[in-house]
N, C-alpha and C positions, 0 to 999 in steps of 0.2 A: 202525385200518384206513384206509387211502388210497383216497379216490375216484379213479380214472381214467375222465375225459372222453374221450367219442369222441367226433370232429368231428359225425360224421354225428348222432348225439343231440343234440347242442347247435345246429344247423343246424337240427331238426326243431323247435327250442325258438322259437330266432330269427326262422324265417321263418313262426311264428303269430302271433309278436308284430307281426312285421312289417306281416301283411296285416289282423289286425287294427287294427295303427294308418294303413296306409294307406288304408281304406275308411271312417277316422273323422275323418282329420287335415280343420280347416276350409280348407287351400286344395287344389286339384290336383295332385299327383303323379306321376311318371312312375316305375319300376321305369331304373335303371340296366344298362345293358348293359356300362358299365366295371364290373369288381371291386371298383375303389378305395373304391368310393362307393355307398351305397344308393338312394337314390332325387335325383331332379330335381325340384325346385319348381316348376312351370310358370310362375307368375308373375313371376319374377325369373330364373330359370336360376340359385337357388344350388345345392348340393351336397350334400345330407344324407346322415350318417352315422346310420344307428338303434341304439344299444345297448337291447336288449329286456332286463331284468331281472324275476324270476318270483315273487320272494320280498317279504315285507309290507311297503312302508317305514313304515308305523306302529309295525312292530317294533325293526325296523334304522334308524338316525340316518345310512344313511352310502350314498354310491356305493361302487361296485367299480371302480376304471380300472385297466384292464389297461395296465400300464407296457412288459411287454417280451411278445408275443407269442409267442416263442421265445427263451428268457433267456439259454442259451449265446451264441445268435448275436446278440442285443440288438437284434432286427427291433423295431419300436417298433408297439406297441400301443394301442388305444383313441384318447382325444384327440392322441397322440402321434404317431397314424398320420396320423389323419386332417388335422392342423395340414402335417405334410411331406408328403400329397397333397393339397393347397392345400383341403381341404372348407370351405367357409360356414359351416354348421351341423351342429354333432353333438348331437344329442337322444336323452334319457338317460330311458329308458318305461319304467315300472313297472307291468306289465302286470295288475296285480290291482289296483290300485282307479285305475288309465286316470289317471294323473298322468306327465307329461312334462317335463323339465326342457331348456330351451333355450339352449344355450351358439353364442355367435358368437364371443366372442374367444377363440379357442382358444391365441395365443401368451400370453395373458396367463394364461390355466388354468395351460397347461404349465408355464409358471413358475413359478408358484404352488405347485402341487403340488409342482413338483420343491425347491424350495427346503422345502418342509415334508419332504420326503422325507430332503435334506440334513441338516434338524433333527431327524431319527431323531420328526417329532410321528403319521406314519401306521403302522399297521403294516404288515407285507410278508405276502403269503400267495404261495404256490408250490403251481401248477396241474399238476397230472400229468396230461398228454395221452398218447395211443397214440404214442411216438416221442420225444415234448420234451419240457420244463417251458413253460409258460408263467407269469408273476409278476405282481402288480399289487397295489395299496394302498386297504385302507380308508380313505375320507377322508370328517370328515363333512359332511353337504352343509351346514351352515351356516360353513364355513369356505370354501367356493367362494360362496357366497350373492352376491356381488357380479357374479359372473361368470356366473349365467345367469336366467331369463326361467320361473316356476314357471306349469302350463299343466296345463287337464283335457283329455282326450277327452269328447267327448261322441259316443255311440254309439248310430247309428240302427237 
């Protein structure tokens, strides 16, 4: 049996993760008013992207990046998206035990990834949404390990 994701379910997912890591993150925040981009760093004006994830990583050894956001059309997903809307920072929450992963060089992920993609070493999962597929790749985090910044929440 095929799950089918509703936006609107997975928005309701997101944007708990969201505010709970925005009222725990240690610097200031601001909520974006661009789509592109989840929140503003006040300190810097970088760009954060939040991917919220709901599931154990003490279970699972791996991210999820979503590679195409709608696979037909190959709109670019995840760190993908965020690298071609120039984001700073995509930070990757695991919202059950408040662990964050901090990626700033997103052209060098992309690469990464995509070259392990080219060597068939992730596998592909395909997302059935109301309307599209969306696609993306287990990879596991100790093979991006070089590429990002490991971090708790601490929650007040």
């Amino acid at each position: 049996m095929t799950k089918t994701f509703g936006f609107n379910d997975q928005l309701v997912v997101g944007s708990g993760g969201e505010q709970l890591f925005l009222d725990n993150y240690p610097e200031p925040m601001s909520v974006s008013l661009d789509l592109r981009w989840d929140f503003t760093r006040l300190s810097d004006g970088a760009r954060v992207e939040l991917k919220t994830d709901t599931y154990d990583p003490r279970r699972y050894q791996n991210f999820f990046f979503e590679r195409y956001s709608d696979t037909d059309r190959k709109t670019p997903g995840g760190p993908w998206r965020a690298k071609k809307d120039k984001i700073g920072l995509f930070i990757y929450f695991f919202q059950q035990d408040l662990t964050y992963y901090e990626f700033t060089d997103l052209k060098g992920l992309c690469a990464h990834v995509d070259a392990g993609i080219e060597a068939e070493s992730y596998r592909e999962f395909k997302v059935k949404n109301k309307g599209w597929f969306s696609s993306g790749y287990a990879v596991p985090r100790e093979s991006v390990a070089q590429f990002y910044t490991l971090k708790k929440l601490e929650v007040i």
